[in-house]
N, C-alpha and C positions, 0 to 999 in steps of 0.2 A: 384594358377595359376594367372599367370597376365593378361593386356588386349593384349600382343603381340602375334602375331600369330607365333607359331612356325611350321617349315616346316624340310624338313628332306633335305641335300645337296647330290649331287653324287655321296658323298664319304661316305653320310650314316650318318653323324653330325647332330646335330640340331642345326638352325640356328633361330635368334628371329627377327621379324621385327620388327624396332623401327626407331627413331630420333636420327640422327648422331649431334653430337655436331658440330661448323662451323671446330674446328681444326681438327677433326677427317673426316671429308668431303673433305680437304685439304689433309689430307694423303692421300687419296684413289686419288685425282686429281696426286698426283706427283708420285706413283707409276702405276696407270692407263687411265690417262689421254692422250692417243697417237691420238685421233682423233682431226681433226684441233678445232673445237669449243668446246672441254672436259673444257678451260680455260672458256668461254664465258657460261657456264650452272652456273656459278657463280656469274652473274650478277645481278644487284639488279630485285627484284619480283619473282624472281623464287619459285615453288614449288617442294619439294624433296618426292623422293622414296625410303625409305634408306634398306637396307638389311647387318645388321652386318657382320662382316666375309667376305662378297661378294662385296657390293658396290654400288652406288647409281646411280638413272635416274633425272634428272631434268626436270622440265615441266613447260608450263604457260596455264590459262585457261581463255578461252573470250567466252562470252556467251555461259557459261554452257558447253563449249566441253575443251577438253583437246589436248595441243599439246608437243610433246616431241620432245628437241631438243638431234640431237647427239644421237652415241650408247651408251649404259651403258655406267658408270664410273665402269668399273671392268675387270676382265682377260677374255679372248675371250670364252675361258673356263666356264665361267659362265652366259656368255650372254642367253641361254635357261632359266636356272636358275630364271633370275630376270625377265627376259618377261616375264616367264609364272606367276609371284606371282604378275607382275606388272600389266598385262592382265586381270587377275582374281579382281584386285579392280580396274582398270577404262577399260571397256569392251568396249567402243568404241573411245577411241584413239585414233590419230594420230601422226605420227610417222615422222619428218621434219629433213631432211638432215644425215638419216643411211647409214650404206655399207650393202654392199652384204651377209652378213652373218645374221643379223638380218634381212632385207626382207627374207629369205629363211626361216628362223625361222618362221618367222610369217606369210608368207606362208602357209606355211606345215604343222603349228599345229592351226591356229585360221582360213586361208582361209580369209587372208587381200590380197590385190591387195599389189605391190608393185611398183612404177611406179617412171620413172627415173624424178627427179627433177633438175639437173642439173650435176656439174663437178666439181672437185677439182683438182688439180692441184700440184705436189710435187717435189723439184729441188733436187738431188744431189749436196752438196755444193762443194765434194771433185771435181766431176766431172766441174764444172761451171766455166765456164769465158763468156768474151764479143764477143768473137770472130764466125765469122759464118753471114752469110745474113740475116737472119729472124731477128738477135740483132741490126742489122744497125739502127732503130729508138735511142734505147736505147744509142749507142755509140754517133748518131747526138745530144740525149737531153744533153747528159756529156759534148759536145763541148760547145751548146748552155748557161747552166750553167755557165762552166768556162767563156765564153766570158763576161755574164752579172754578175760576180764577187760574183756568188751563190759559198757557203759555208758549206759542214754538217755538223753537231757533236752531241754526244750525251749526252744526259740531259734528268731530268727527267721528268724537268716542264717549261714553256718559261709563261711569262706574257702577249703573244699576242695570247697563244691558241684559248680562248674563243670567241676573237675577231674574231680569222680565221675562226675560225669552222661554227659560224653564219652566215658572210659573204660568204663563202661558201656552208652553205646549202640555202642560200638566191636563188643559180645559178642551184640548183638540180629541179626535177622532183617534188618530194615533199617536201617544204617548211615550211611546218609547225611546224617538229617535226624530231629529231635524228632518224631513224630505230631502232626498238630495236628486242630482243628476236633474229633473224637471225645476225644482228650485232651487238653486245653487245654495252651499252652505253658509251659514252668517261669514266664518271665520275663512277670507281667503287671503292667499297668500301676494296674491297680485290686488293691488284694488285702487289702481289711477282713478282718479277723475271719479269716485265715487262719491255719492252724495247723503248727508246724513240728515234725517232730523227728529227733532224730539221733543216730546210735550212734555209739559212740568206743571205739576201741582204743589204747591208750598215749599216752593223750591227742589223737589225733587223729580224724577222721569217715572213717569208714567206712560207712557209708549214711545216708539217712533218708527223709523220707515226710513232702509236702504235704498236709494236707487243709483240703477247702472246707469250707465254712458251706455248710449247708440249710435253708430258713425257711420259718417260718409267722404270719404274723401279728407282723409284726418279734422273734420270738423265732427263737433257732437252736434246732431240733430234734433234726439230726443233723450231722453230717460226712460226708465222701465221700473216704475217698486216691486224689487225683486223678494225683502225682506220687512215684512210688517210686524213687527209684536204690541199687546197692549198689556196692561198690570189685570190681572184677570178681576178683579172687583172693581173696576175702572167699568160704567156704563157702555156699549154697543154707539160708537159713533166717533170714538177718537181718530180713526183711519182716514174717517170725512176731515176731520180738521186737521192734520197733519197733510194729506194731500193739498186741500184748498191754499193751507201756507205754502205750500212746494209749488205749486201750481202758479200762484201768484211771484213766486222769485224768480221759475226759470222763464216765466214770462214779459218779467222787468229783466231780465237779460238777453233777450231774442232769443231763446230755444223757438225753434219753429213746432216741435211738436214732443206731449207727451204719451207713449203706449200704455197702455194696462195689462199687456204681458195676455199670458194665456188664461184662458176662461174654460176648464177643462169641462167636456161633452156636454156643452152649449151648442146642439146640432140642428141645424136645416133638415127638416125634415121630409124633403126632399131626396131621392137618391144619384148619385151621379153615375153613368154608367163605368165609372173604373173603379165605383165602391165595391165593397164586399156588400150585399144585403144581409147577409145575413151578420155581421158584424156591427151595425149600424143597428140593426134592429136589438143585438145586446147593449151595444153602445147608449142609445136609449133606455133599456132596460136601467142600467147601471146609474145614470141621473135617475131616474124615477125612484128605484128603491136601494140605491149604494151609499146612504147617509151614514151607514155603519164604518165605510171605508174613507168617505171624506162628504165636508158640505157642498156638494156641487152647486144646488140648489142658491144654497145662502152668495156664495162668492158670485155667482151671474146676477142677481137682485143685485150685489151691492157694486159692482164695475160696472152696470146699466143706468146707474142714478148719474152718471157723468156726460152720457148722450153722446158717447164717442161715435166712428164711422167702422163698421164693427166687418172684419174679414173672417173665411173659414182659415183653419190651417189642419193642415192631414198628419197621418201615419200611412209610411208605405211599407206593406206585406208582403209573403211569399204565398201563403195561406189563405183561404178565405175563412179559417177562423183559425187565428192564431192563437189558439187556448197558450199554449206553453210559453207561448213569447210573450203572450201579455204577464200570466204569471212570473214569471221572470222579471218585468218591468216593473210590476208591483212591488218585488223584490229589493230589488235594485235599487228603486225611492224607495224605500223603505214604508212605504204602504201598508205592506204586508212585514 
């Protein structure tokens, strides 16, 4: 007998749990990969939960706690499965940016809080155009563009990224440092099937916009803009026209749909009964006056001007106020 722990599946199989090699973690991503950040658990630092046959969880760990991004990489089918063998070696957990099926899971069988962390966002490409009131911003920023002789196209790489990206974190909230683990870093080392693109003024770039690949069944589904920059003396609206362009190709090439990724504590204000109250009720505190930590405010206005079909998605606790885990979290993206 070896050192892997064998377990027994649903269907009665044995399965072994071990270390997926990087290529066999990549299959699992493009036949299972359908949640916006499945692409983003591939980012550098991460640690893997791997389960043969079934599929893998990603996670990263800051002072001694553990945080798991996204639900499994595996079929919906199996998500019981790996929470509970993933549960049983890290028993206090947390659980950032799941759906509604693993909060209920974890729920029901561990008695974790599941408490809504924000909103996601997902377009119909077949159904989408410009037209309608609410898009009126986005059709003013297309004018605004063509006036000032803004241009998109895509490419994989431009020589003034770096320069943009910096410059532009230079104008954010936090300064210091890329976001990482909630937004995956610009620079990865995997990056199939990503998509680039980039606005030009007088021939040179002046913003553009990464997005991931979203999978089902080794097809892409959607996209996700995982990575936005703009030239920070560049007007408030380049994002509108660099999507609209994007919008428009993976459209002419049947993508059936594009996400908007997470819309952080964009909350229902509503409470469900496996939230924490009192969590949610900071939760909203932190939209209201955490401008100082990030623009919550501003990024829900501007992924709202698209009129997607808009879901909650949670974080699951041990705590009903996990002061230290969030700190930690803060941390961790480099928030703090």
């Amino acid at each position: 007998m070896t050192d892997q722990t064998l377990l027994l599946d649903r269907q009665g199989t044995l399965a072994a749990e071990g270390a997926f090699t990087f290529a066999e973690r990549v299959d699992y991503l493009k036949q299972y990969g359908t949640h916006s950040q499945s692409f983003s658990t591939l980012q550098p630092g991460m640690d893997y939960f791997d389960l043969p046959g079934v599929g893998y969880i990603g996670f990263m760990r800051k002072w001694g706690m553990t945080f798991v991004l996204s639900d499994p990489v595996t079929a919906p089918e199996h998500f019981e499965l790996i929470l509970e063998r993933f549960h049983c070696r890290y028993p206090n957990a947390s659980y950032i940016q799941v759906s509604k099926p693993v909060v209920d899971y974890l729920h029901r069988r561990f008695g974790l809080y599941g408490t809504q962390f924000g909103s996601e966002s997902r377009i119909d490409l077949a159904e989408w155009s410009l037209k309608g009131k609410k898009k009126q911003i986005i059709r003013t920023a297309l004018n605004q563009a063509e006036k000032n002789g803004i241009t998109v196209k895509e490419r994989f790489s431009d020589d003034n990224t770096r320069e943009i990206s910096e410059a532009w974190i230079r104008t954010r909230k936090c300064k210091s440092n890329e976001i990482r683990f909630l937004i995956r870093p610009m620079e990865m080392d995997y990056r199939e099937n990503e998509r680039h693109f980039y606005a030009y003024q007088d021939g040179k770039a002046v913003g553009f916009i990464y997005f991931d690949p979203v999978y089902r069944n080794n097809r892409i589904i959607s996209y996700v803009p995982n990575i936005s920059r703009a030239n920070a003396d560049f007007r408030q609206g380049i994002f509108y026209t660099l999507m609209a362009h994007a919008m428009e190709v993976f459209q002419s090439e049947g993508v059936p749909y594009l996400d908007l990724g997470l819309i952080p504590l964009s909350l229902d204000p509503a409470t469900e009964r496996q939230e924490s109250r009192l969590l949610k009720r900071i939760l909203h505190g932190l939209y209201d006056h955490g401008t100082f930590l990030y623009n919550f405010q501003g990024l829900e206005f501007t992924k709202s001007r698209f009129r997607g079909s808009a879901f909650k998605t949670y974080c699951c606790h041990r705590r009903a106020l996990p002061a230290l885990e969030f700190l930690a979290m803060f941390k961790l993206t480099r928030l703090l």
